[in-house]
C-alpha positions as CSV (number, residue, x, y, z in Angstrom):
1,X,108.3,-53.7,228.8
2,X,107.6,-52.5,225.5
3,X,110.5,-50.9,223.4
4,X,110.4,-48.3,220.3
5,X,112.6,-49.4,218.1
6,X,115.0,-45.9,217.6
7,X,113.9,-43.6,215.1
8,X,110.9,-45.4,214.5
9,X,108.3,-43.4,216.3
10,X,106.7,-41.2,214.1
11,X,104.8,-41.5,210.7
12,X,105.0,-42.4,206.4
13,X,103.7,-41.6,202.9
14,X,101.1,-39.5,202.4
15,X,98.2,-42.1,201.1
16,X,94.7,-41.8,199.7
17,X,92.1,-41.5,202.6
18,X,88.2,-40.8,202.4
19,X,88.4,-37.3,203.0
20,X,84.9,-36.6,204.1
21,X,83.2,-33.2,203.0
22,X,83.5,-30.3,205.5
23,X,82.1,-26.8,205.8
24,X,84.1,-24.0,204.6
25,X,83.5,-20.5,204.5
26,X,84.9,-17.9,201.9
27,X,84.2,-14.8,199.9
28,X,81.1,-13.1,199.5
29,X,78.8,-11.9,202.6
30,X,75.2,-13.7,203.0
31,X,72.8,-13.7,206.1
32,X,72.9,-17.4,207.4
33,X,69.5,-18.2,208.8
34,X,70.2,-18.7,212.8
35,X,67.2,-21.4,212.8
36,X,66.8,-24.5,210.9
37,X,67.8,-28.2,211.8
38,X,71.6,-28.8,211.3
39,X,72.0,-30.5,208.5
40,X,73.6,-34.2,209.2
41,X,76.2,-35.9,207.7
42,X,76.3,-39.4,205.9
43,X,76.6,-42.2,208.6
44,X,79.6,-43.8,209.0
45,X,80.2,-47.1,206.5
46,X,79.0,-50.1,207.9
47,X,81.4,-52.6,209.7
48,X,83.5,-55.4,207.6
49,X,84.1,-58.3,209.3
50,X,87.2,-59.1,206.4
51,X,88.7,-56.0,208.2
52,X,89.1,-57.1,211.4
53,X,85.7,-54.9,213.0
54,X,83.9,-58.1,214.4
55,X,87.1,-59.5,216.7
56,X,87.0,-62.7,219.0
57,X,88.8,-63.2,222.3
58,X,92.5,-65.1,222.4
59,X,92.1,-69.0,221.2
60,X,92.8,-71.5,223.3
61,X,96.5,-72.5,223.1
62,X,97.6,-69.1,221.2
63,X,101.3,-68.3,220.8
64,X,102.9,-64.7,221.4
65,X,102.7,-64.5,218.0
66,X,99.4,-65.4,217.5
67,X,98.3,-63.4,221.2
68,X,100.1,-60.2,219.4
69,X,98.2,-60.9,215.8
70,X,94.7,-61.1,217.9
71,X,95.4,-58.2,219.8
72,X,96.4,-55.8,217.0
73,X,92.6,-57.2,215.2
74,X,91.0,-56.4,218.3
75,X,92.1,-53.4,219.2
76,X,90.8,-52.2,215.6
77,X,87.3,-53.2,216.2
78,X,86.8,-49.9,218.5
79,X,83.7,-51.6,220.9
80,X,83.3,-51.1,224.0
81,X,86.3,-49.4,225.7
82,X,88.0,-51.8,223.3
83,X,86.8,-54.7,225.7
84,X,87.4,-57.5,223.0
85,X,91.6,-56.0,222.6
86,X,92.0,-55.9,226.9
87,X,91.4,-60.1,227.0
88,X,94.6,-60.4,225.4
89,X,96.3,-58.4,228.0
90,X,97.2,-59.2,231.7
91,X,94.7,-57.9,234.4
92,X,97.2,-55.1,234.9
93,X,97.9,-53.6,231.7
94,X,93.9,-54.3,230.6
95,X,93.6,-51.8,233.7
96,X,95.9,-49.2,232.7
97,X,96.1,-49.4,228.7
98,X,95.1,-46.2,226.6
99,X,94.0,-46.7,223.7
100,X,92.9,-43.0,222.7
101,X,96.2,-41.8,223.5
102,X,97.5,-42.3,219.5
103,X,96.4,-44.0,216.2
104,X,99.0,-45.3,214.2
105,X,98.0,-46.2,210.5
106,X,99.7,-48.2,208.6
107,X,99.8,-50.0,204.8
108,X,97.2,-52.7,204.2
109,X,99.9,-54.8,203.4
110,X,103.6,-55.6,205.1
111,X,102.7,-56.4,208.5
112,X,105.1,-58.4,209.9
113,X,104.7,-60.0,213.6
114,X,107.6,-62.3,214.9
115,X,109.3,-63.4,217.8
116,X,112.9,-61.7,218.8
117,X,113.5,-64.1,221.4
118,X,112.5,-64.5,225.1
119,X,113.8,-63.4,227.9
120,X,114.9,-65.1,231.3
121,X,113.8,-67.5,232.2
122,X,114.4,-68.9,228.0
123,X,111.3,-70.7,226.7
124,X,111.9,-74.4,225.1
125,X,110.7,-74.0,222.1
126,X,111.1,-78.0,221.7
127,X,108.5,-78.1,224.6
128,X,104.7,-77.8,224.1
129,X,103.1,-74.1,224.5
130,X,101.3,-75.6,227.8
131,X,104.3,-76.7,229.2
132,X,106.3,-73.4,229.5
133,X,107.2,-72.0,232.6
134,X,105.2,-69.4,234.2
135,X,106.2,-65.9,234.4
136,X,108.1,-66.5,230.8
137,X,108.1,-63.8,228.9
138,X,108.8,-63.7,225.3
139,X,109.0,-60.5,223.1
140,X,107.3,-60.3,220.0
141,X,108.1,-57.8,217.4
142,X,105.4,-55.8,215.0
143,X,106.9,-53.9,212.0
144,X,105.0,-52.0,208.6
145,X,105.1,-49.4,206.8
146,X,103.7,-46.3,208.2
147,X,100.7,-44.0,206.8
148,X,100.6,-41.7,209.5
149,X,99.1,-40.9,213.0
150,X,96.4,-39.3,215.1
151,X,97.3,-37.9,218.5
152,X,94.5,-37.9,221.3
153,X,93.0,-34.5,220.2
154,X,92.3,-36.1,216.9
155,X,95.3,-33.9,214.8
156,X,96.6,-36.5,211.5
157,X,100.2,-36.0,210.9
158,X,101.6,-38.1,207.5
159,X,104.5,-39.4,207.9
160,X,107.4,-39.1,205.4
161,X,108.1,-41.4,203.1
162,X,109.5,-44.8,203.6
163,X,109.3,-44.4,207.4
164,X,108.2,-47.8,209.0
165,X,106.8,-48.6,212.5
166,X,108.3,-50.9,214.6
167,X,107.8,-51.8,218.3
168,X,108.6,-54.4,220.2
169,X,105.8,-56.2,222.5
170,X,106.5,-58.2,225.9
171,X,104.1,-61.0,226.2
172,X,103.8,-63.2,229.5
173,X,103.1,-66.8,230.5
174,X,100.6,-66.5,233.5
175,X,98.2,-68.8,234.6
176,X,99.0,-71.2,231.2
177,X,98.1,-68.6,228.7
178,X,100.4,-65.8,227.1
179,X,99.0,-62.5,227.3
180,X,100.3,-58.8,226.7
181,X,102.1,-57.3,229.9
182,X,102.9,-53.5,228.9
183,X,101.4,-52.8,225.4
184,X,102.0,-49.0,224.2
185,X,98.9,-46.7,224.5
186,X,98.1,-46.8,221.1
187,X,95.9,-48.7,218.6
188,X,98.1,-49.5,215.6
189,X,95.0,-50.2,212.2
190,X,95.7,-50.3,208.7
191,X,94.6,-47.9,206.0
192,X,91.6,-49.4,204.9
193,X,90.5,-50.0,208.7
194,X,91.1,-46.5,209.1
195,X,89.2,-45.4,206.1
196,X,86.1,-47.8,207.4
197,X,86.3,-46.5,211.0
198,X,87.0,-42.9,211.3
199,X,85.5,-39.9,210.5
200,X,87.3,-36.2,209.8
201,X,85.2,-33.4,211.9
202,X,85.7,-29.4,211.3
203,X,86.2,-27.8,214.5
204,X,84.7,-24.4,213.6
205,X,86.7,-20.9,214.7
206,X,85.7,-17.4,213.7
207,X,88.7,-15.3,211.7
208,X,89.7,-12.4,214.1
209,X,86.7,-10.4,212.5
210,X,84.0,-12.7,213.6
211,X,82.2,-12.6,210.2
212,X,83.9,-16.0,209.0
213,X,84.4,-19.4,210.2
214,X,87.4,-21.3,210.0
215,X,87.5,-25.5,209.7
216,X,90.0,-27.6,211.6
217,X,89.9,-31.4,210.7
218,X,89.9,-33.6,213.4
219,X,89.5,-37.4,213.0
220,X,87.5,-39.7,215.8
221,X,86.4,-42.7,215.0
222,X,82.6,-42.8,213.8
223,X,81.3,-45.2,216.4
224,X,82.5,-42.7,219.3
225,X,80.0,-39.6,221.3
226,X,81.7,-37.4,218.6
227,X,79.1,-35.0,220.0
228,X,81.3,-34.6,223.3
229,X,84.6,-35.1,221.6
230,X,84.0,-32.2,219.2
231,X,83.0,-29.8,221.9
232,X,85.2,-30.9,224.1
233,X,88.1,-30.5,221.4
234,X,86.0,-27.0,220.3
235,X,86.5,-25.6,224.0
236,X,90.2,-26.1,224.0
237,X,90.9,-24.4,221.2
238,X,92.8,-24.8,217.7
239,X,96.3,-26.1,217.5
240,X,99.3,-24.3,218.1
241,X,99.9,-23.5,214.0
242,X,96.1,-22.0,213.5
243,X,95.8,-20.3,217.2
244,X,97.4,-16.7,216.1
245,X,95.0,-16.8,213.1
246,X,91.6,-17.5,214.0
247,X,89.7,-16.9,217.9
248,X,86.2,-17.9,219.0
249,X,82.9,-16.8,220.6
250,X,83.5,-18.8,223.6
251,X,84.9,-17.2,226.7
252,X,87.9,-18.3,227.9
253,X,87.2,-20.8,230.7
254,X,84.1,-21.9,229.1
255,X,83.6,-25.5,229.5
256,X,80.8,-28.3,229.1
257,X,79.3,-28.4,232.9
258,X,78.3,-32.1,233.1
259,X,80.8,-34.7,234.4
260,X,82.1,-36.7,233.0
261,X,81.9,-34.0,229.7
262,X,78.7,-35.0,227.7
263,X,76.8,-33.9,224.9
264,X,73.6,-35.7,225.3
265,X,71.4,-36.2,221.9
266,X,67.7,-36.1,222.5
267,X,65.3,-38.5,220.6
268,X,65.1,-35.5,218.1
269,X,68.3,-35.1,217.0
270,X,68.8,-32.1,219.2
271,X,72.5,-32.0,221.0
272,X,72.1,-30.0,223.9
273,X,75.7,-28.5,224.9
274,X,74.9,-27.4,228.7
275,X,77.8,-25.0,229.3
276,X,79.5,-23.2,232.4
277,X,78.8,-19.3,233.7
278,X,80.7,-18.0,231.4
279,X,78.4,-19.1,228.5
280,X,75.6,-17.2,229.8
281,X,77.8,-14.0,230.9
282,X,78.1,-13.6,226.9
283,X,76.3,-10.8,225.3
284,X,73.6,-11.8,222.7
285,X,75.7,-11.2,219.5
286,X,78.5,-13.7,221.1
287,X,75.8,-16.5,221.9
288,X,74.8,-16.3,218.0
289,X,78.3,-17.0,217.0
290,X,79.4,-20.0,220.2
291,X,75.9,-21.7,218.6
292,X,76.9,-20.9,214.7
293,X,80.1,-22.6,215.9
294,X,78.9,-25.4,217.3
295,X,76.5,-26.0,214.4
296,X,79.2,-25.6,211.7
297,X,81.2,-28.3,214.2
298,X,78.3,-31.0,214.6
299,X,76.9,-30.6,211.4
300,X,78.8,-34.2,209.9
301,X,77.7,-35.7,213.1
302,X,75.3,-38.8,212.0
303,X,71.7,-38.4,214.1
304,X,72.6,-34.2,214.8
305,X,69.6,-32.1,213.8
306,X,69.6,-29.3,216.1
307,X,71.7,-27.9,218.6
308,X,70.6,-26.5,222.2
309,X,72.5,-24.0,223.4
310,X,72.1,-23.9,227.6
311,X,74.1,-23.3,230.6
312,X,73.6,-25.3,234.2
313,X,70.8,-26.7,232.9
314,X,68.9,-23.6,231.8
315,X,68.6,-22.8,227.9
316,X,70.4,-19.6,226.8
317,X,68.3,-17.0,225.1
318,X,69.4,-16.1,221.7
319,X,67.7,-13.0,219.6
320,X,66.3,-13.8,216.5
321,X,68.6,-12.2,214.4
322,X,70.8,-13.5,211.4
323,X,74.3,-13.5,211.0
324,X,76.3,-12.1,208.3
325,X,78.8,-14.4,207.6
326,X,80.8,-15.6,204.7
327,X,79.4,-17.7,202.3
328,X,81.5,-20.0,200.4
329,X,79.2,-20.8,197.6
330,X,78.5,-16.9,196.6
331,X,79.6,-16.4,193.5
332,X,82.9,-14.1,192.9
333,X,82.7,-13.7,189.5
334,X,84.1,-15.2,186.2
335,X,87.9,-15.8,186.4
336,X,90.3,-12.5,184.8
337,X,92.8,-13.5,182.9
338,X,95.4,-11.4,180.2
339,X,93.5,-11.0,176.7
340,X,96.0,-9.7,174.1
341,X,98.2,-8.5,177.1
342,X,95.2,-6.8,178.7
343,X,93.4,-7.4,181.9
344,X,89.5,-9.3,180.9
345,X,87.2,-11.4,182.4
346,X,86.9,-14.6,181.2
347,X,83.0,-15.6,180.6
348,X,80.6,-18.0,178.9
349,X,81.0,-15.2,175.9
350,X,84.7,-15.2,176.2
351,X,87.3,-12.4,177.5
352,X,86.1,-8.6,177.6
353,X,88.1,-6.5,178.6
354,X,87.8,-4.9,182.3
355,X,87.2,-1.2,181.8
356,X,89.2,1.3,183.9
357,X,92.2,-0.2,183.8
358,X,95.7,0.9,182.3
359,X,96.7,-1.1,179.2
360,X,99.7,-3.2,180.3
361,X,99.8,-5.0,177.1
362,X,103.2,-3.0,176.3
363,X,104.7,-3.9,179.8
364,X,105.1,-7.7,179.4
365,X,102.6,-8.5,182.0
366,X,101.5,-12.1,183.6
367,X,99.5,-13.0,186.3
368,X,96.7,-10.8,187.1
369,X,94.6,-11.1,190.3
370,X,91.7,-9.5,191.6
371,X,89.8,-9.6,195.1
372,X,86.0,-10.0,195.9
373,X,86.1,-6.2,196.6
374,X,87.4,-5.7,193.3
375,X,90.6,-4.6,193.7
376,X,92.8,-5.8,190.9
377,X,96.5,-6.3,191.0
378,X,99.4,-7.6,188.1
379,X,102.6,-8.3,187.5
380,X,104.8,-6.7,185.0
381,X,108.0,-6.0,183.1
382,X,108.5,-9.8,183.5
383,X,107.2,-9.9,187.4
384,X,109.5,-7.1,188.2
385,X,107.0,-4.9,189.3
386,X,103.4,-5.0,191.0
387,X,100.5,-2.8,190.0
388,X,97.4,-2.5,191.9
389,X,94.3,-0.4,191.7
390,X,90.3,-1.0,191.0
391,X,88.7,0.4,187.6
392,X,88.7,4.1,187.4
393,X,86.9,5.4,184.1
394,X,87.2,8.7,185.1
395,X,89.2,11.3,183.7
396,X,92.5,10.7,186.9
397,X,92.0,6.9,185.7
398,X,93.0,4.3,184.4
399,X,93.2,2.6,188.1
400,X,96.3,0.8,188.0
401,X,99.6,2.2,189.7
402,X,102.8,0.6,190.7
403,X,103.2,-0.4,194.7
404,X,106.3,-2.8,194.5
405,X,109.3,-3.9,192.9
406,X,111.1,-6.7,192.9
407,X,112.7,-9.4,191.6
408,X,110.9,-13.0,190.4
409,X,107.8,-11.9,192.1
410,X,105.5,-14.6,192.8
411,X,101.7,-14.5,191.4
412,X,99.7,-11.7,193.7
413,X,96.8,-13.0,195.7
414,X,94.4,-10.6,197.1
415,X,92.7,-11.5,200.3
416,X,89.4,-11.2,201.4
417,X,90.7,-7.7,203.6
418,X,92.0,-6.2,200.8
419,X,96.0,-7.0,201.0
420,X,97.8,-7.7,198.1
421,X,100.3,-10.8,198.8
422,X,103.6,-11.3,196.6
423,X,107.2,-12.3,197.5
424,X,110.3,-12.2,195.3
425,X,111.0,-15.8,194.8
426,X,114.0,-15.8,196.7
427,X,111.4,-14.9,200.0
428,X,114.8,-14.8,202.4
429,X,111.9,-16.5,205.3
430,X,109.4,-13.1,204.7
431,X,107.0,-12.4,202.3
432,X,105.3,-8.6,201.2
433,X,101.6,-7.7,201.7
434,X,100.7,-4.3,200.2
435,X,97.0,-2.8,200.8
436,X,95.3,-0.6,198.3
437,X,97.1,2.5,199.3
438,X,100.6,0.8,198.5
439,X,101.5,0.4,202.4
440,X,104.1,-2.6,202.4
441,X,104.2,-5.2,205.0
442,X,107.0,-7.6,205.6
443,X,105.6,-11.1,207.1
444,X,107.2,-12.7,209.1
445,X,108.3,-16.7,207.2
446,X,110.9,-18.1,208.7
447,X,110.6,-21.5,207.7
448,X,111.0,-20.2,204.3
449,X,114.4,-19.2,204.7
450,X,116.5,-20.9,202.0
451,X,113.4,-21.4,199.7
452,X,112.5,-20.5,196.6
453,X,108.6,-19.6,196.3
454,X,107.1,-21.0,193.5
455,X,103.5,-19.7,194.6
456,X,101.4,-18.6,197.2
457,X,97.4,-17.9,197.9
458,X,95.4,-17.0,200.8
459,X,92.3,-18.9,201.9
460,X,89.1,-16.7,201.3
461,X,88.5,-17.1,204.9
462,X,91.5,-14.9,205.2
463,X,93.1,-17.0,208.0
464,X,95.2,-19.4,206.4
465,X,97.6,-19.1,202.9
466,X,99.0,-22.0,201.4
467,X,102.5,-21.6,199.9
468,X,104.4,-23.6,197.3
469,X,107.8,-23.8,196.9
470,X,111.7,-25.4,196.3
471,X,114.7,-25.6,198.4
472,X,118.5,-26.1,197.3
473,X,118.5,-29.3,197.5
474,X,115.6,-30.3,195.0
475,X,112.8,-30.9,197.5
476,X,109.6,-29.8,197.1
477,X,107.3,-28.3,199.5
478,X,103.6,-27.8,200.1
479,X,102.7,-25.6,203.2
480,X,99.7,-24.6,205.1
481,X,100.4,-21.7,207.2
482,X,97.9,-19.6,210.0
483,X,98.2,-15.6,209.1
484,X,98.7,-14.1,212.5
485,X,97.4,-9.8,211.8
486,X,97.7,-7.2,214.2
487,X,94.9,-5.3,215.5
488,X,94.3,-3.4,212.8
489,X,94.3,-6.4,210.5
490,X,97.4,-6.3,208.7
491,X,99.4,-9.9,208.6
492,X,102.4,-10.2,210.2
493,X,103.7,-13.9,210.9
494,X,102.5,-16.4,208.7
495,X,102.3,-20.0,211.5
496,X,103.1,-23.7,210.0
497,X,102.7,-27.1,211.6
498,X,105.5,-29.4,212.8
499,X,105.2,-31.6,210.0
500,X,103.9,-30.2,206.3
501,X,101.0,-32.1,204.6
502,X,102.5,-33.7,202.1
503,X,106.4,-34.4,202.7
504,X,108.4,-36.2,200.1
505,X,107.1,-34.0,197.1
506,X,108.8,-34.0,194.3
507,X,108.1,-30.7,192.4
508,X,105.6,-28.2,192.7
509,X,105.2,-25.1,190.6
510,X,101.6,-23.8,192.0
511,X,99.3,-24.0,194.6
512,X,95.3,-22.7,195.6
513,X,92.5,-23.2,197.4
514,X,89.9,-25.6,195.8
515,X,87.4,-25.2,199.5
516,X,88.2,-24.4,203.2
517,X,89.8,-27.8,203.8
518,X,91.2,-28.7,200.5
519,X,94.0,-27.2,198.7
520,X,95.3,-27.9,195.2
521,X,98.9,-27.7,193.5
522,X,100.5,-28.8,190.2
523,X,103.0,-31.2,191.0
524,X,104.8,-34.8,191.7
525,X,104.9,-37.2,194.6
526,X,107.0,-39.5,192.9
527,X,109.4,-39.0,189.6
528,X,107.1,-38.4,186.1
529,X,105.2,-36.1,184.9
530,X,103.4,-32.8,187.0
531,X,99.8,-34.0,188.1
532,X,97.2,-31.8,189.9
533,X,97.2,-32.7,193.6
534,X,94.2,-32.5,195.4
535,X,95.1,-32.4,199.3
536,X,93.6,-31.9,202.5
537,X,94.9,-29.5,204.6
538,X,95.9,-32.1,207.2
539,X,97.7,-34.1,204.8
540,X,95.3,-36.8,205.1
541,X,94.1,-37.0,201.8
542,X,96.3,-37.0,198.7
543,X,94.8,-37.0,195.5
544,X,96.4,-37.2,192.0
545,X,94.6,-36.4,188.6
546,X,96.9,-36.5,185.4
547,X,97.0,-33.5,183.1
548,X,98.4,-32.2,179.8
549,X,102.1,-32.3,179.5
550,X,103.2,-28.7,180.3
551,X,100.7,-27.8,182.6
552,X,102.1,-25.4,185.4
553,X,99.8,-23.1,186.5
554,X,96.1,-22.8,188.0
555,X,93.4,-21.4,189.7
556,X,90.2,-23.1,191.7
557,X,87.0,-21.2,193.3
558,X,84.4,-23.5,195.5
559,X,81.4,-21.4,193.9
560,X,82.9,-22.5,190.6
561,X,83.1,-25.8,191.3
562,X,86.3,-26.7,189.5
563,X,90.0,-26.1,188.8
564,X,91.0,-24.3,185.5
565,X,94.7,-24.7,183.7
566,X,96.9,-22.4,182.1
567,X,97.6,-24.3,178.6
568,X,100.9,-23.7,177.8
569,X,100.0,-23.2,174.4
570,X,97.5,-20.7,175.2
571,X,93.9,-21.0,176.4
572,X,92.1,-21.4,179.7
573,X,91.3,-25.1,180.1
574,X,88.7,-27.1,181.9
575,X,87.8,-30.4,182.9
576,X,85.6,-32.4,180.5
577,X,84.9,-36.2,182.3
578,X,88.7,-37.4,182.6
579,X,89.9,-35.0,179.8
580,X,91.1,-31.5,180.1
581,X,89.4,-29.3,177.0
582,X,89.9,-25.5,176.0
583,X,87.6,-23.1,177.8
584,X,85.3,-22.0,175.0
585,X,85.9,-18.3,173.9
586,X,89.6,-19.0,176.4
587,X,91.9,-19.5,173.3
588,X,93.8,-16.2,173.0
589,X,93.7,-16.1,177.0
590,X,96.2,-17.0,179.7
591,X,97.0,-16.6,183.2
592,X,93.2,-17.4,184.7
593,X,92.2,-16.2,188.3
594,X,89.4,-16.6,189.9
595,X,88.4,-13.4,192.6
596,X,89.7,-13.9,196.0
């Protein structure tokens, strides 16, 4: 019977992966052309035998130890209903083992398989391996370091650090040869088999507006019908964090008529997703966004060029109409930052000042903000108080008037529906919205309670808001959280998942949104200097870049295509190759924000 070792069953350190590019969807409305071939992702990287991909059958004479070791390769190769990895198990087990069921990842290096002894009757260990009595069993134990894990919907969780993996394998003497009696259903691979094998998909919601679409990352591994997995994984719906925050064209009940579930690919490229009577109950408008769904979801899918939209057989009429959704690459605009203590956009002439606005520069301000409807909001009197307005150069201007007070209050964000999102650093598990007419909304946080919020910023796609901040205790923390609104589309809860992306941070003092699946913060994963994270919102990428020695602060745009830094000397600065140099025309500036 196999044993988990207590304490031992979840995931480690948050590691480099290939985080493969996704769709993402942000500020700025553009009509997307309904028609056109999907365009495909790259393919997935070719085997490597040195990895384990290419695995052989047990060896004559093999040992537990040796059984175990081949097993483990085997079961990393992914072929055939993972024919290769059931030789190494009894008839039984190689009947009832399931493999999809988890993915544990662990370091390339400190695996450790050895014996913990046998049970009744004892093995002689004096005594040659073809000699040992039948029905022996002997258990074998596998221990390393652990990465992380994927469940059977694909969902990565990392694991925190210094966790390990350890589980403890019964093998069996039958018919002369040891084999595997009751392996776990699970496929334990390293990193860099990981990296080779699987892929990370968007599943593709709609915000509760309809008008943008909303990435989940879900890893399969690249050899699989990722076609039928992603649909199938599209039809039931987002994870518990993101459910309150996002919905989808599909009806509820919808589901892929075939069975078994398939998603066949014609010779084409065309994936024809033949769903129930539901599908075709939908009006018009809802068919255009299930098929802008599944596009956005098969896009990465290697051979996908164009999707079929049908139900029992039959295709599904669709208008030829186009859909105004959010485009992430439309520009915003130039970053504003705080020009001699005034609010100015920062272009490739340097900062002018934003016309309409009151002069603040007597009012110690800091980090102004401004949405892609042009709604503007800062901080002053040493983020005691919040202003908000849009340009007014009329004779009842300037536009700026105060909406909040507080203490500590954390840099505004304005979201793509016009609320304005701050918190006194001490959030007490809420934070504060405020719209353009100064309503205030407490949201619900309640996993914040006993933090202190460093920063906070919501996802152009409105959905999502990634939140930075400290506990008593010295940790660090880095959050992805689903905005759940009411009807009337005013946030109320803000939704996390069980385990944060990147746990075991050491200090963080800001956070953003570089794209719809990545995320960006200036911090440490280990003690040393502040670097600037790069992070996918799963936690299964971690990337870290150095910069200049007291470096706190920045902002990131996907339009833009970068991430700019507040120098702490003064000066907006940008990356140059692997240097970080001074914005030209940025040198009086500070506090840069890009819109949205």
């Amino acid at each position: 019977m196999a044993e988990r070792r207590p304490g031992t069953r979840r995931p480690p350190v948050a590691l480099a992966l290939l985080l493969v590019a996704v769709l993402a969807l942000l500020t700025g409305c553009v009509d997307l052309p309904r028609r056109g071939p999907v365009e495909g992702g790259p393919a997935p990287a070719a085997p490597d035998p040195a990895l384990g991909f290419l695995a052989e059958g047990p060896p004559t004479g093999a040992s537990p130890e040796t059984v175990v070791e081949g097993f483990l390769r085997a079961s990393a190769a992914f072929d055939d209903d993972s024919a290769t990895a059931r030789l190494f198990l009894t008839p039984r087990a190689a009947r009832s083992w399931r493999p999809s069921e988890r993915v544990v990842v662990i370091a390339a290096s400190g695996l450790v398989v050895g014996g913990t002894g046998a049970s009744q009757p004892a093995a002689d260990p004096g005594r040659p391996t073809s000699t040992v009595t039948q029905g022996t069993v002997q258990t074998v134990r596998v221990t390393a370091p652990l990465v992380g894990e994927v469940d059977r919907r694909g969902r990565w969780t990392t694991a925190p650090p210094r966790a390990s993996y350890s589980v403890d394998l019964d093998v069996v003497r039958a018919d002369g040869v040891w084999r595997l009696s009751d392996p776990p259903d699970e496929v334990v691979v390293s990193h860099d088999v990981f990296r080779q094998v699987y892929r990370a998909y968007p599943l593709t919601f709609l915000d509760p507006t309809r008008t943008a679409l909303v990435p989940e990352l879900r890893w399969f591994p690249g050899r699989s019908p990722s076609a039928t997995l992603l649909v199938s994984e599209l039809l039931a719906g987002p994870s518990e964090w993101l459910a309150g925050a996002v919905t989808t064209a599909f009806p509820e009940g919808t589901r892929l008529l075939s069975s078994p579930p398939a998603v066949p690919l014609d010779p084409g490229g065309t994936a024809v997703v033949d769903l129930s009577d539901e599908a075709r109950a939908a009006d018009p408008g809802t068919r255009l966004l299930m098929e802008a769904q599944l596009r956005a979801t098969l896009s990465p899918v290697p051979g996908v060029r164009e999707v079929q939209l049908s139900s029992a057989g039959s295709a599904l009429g669709l208008p030829d109409a186009q859909l105004g959704l959010l485009d992430p690459l439309a520009p915003a605009g130039p970053p504003v930052v705080l020009s001699g203590g005034r609010i100015a956009r920062l272009d490739g002439d340097g900062a002018e000042l934003v016309p309409g606005l009151l002069d603040v520069s007597s009012l110690l301000p800091s980090d102004p903000a401004v949405g892609v409807d042009g709604l503007f909001a800062v901080l002053v009197q040493q983020r005691g108080r919040l202003l908000v307005g849009v340009p007014d150069e009329s004779e009842e201007g300037p536009g700026l008037r105060g909406v909040l007070a507080g203490e500590e209050l954390v840099a505004p964000s304005v979201d793509v529906r016009g609320w304005v999102w701050t918190t006194p650093a001490e959030a007490g598990g809420e934070v504060l919205a405020v719209d353009a007419a100064g309503e205030v909304r407490t949201v619900e946080a309640p996993w914040l309670d006993g933090r202190c919020v460093r920063a906070l910023q919501v996802s152009r796609d409105g959905a999502r808001v990634v939140v930075a901040s400290t506990d008593g205790d010295g940790g660090a923390h880095l959050d992805v959280a689903g905005v759940v609104r009411d009807g009337e589309g005013a946030p109320e809860r803000l939704d996390v998942p069980d385990a944060p992306p990147v746990p075991g941070l050491v200090s963080v003092t800001d956070a953003g949104w570089q794209d719809a699946t990545t995320v960006v913060a200036v911090g440490s994963l280990a003690d040393g200097p502040p670097q600037l994270l790069r992070v996918a919102v799963d936690g299964s990428d971690v990337r870290a870049v150095e910069v200049p020695e007291g470096v706190e602060r920045l902002t990131s745009a996907e339009a833009a295509g970068r991430v700019l830094l507040d120098a702490p000397g003064g000066g907006v600065l940008q990356p140059a190759g692997l240097a970080w140099v001074v914005r030209p025309g940025s040198e009086t500036s500070t506090d840069p924000s890009y819109p949205g």
